[in-house]
C-alpha positions in Angstrom: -43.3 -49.6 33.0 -41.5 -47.5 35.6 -38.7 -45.5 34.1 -35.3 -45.7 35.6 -33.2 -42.6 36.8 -30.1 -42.0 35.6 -26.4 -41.5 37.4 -23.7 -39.6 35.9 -20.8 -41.8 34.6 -18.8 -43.0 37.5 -21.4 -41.8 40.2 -23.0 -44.8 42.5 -26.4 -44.6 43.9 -25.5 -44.0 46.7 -23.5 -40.8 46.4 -26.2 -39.4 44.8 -28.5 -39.9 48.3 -25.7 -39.0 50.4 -25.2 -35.6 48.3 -29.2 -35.0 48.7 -29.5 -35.8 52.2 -26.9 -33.3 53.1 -28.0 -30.5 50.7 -31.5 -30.9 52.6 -30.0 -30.3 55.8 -27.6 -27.9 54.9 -31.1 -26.1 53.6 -33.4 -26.7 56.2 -30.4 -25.3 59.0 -29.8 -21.8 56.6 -33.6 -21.5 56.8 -33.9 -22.2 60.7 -30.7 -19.2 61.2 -32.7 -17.0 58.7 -35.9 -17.0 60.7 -33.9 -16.8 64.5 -34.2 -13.9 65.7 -30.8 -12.6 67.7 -31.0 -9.1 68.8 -31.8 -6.1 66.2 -33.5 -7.4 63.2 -31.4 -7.1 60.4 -33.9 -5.9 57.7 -35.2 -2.7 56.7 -39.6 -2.9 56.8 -41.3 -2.4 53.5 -37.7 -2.9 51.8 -39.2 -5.6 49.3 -42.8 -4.2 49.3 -43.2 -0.8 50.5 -46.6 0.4 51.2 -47.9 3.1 48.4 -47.8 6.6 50.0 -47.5 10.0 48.6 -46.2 13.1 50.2 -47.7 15.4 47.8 -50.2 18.3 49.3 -53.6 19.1 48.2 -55.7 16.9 46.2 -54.3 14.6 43.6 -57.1 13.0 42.4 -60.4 15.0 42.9 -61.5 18.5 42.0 -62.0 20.8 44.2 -65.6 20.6 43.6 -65.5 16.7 44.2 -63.5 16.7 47.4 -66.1 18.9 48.7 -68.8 17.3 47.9 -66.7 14.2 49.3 -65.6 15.6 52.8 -69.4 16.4 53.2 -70.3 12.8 53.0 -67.2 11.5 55.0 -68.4 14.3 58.0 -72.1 12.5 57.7 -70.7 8.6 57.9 -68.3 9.6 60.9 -69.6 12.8 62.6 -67.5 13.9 65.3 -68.7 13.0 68.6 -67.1 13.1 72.3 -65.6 9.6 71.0 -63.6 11.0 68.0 -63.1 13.6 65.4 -65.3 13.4 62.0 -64.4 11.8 59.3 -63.7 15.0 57.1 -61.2 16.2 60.3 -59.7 11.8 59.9 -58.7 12.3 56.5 -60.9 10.2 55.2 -61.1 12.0 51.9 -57.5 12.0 51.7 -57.4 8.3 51.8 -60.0 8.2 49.6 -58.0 10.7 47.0 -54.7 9.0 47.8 -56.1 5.4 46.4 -57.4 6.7 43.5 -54.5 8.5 42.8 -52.5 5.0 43.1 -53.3 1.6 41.5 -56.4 1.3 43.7 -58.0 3.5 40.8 -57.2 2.0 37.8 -57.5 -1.8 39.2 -53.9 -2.1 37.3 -53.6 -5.4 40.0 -56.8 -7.1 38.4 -58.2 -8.5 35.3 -60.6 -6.1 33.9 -61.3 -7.8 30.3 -64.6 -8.6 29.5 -67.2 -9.9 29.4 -69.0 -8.0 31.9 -72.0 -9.3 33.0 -74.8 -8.5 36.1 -73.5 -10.9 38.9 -75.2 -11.5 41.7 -74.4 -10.4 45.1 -71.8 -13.3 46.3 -70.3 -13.1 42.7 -68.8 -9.9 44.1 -68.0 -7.1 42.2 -69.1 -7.2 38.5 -68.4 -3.3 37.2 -66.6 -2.3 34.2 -65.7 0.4 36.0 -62.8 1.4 37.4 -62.8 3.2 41.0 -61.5 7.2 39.1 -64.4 6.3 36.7 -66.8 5.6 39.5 -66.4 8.5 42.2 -66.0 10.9 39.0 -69.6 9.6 37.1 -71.1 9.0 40.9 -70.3 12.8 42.7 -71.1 14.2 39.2 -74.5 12.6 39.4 -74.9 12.6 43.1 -74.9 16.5 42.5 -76.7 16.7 39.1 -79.4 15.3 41.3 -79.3 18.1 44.9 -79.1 20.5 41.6 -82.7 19.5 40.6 -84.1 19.5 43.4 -82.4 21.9 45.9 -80.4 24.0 43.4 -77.3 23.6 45.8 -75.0 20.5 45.9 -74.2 18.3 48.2 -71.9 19.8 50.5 -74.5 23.3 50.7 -77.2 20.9 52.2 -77.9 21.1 55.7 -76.7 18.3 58.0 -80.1 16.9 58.2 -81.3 16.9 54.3 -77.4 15.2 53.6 -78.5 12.5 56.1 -82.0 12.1 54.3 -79.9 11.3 51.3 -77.9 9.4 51.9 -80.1 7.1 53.7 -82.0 6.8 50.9 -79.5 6.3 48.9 -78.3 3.2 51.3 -81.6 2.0 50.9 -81.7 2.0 47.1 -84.9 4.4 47.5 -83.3 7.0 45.3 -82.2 7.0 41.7 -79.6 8.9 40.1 -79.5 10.1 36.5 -76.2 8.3 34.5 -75.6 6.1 37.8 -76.5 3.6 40.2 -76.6 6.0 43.6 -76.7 3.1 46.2 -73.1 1.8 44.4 -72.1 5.4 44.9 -72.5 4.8 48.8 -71.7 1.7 49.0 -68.0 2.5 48.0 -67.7 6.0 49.9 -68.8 4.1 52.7 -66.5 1.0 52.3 -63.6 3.2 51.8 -64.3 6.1 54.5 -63.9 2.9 56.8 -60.9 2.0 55.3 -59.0 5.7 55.6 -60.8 5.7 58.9 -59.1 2.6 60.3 -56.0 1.9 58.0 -52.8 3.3 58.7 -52.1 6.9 58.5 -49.4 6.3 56.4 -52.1 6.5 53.4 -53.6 9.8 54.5 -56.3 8.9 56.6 -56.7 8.2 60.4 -54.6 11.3 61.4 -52.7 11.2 64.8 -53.7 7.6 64.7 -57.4 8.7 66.0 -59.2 5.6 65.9 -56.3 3.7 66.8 -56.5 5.5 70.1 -59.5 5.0 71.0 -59.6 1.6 69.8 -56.9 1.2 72.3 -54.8 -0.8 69.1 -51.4 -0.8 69.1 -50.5 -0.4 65.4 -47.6 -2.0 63.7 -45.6 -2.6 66.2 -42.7 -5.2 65.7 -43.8 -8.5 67.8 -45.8 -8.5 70.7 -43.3 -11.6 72.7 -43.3 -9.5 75.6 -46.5 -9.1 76.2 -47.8 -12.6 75.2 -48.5 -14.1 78.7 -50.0 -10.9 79.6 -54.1 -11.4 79.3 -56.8 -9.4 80.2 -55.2 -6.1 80.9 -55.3 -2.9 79.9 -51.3 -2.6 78.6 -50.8 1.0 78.0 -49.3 0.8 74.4 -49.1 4.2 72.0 -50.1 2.8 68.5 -47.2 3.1 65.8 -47.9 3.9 62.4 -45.5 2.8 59.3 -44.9 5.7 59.1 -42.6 5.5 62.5 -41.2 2.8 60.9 -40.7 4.2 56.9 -39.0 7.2 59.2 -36.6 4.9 61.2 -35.1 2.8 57.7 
């Protein structure tokens, strides 16, 4: 049995529809003026969720021991060619120090209670570890290992021998003592892409490098007018956030 709804004491039906109908509308039109755009936007970007930067210098996370060993495999996964600079020269490692300084590094955005258990590959990402715990136990390792057998880390290797590696390290051909070395490159490699690409606002892609010669714009505002425009080569400077952070 369906359940009646009630009306105040005095109130009809009928007001009560009238009253909703208009407090729809009167919604629906605030919404449609909100999203209307009429001249200079009035809002500040990255007011209500600012992107996580730090103006600090040197390294905040790694060692100086670390971040060379890191900048030495950054300069191998992006070597400078007549294209673009290497991936030390990007910043690369600078992303890379800047997230783990942040909440990148600790996961503080996702649930890391256990159990842990070995997933498969399309389970994703199955590690107790957080990202600090993983470049520190990984680099450590990584040069535990050149100390074994070439009594130099990895950054004294030449070009050549730090290429060897870290192939066979891709390849999972090569085992590390206290961790797994291909999830060691795995994660530099996913990340040196990351700083390589992202916004220089988070330390990496300096002077917007691969932006350039990507021939992307960046984070501009809107694109309305150049919408109709197809096939052409438009002639745009990229613009970082950081244009943007500097203008609000």
């Amino acid at each position: 049995m369906k359940k009646r709804a009630k009306t105040l004491p005095g109130v009809t039906r009928r007001q009560v529809l009238t009253w909703t109908t208009l407090g729809v509308a009167a919604t629906v039109t605030q919404a449609a003026d909100a999203v209307s755009l009429k001249g200079t936007p009035g809002w500040t970007p990255f007011s209500d969720n600012p992107p996580e930067s730090f103006d600090q210098q040197g390294w905040l996370f790694f060692t100086p021991e670390e971040a060379q060993t890191l900048e030495a495999i950054v300069d191998r996964l992006i070597p400078a060619d007549e294209l673009s600079i290497g991936g030390k020269e990007a910043g690369c490692a600078v992303f890379i120090d800047r997230q783990l300084h942040g909440f990148y590094g600790t996961f503080e955005r996702l649930y890391m209670q256990g159990p842990f258990h070995q997933g498969t590959p399309q389970q994703g990402d199955q590690s107790p570890l957080i990202p600090q715990q993983r470049y520190r136990q990984g680099i450590a390792a990584l040069n535990r290992y050149v100390q074994q057998s070439a009594q130099k880390n990895f950054a004294d290797l030449q070009p050549e021998q730090q290429d060897h590696l870290l192939q066979a390290m891709e390849a999972g051909k090569v085992h590390f003592d206290g961790y797994d070395a291909q999830s060691l490159f795995n994660d530099v490699l996913t990340n040196t892409m990351e700083g390589f690409f992202a916004d220089p606002i988070y330390g990496g892609n300096k002077d917007m490098v691969s932006w350039k010669m990507l021939g992307f714009p960046g984070a501009r505002y809107d694109y309305r007018d150049y919408i109709d425009r197809h096939n052409e080569n438009l002639g745009l400077e990229p613009i970082s956030m950081m244009q943007w952070k500097a203008r609000g």
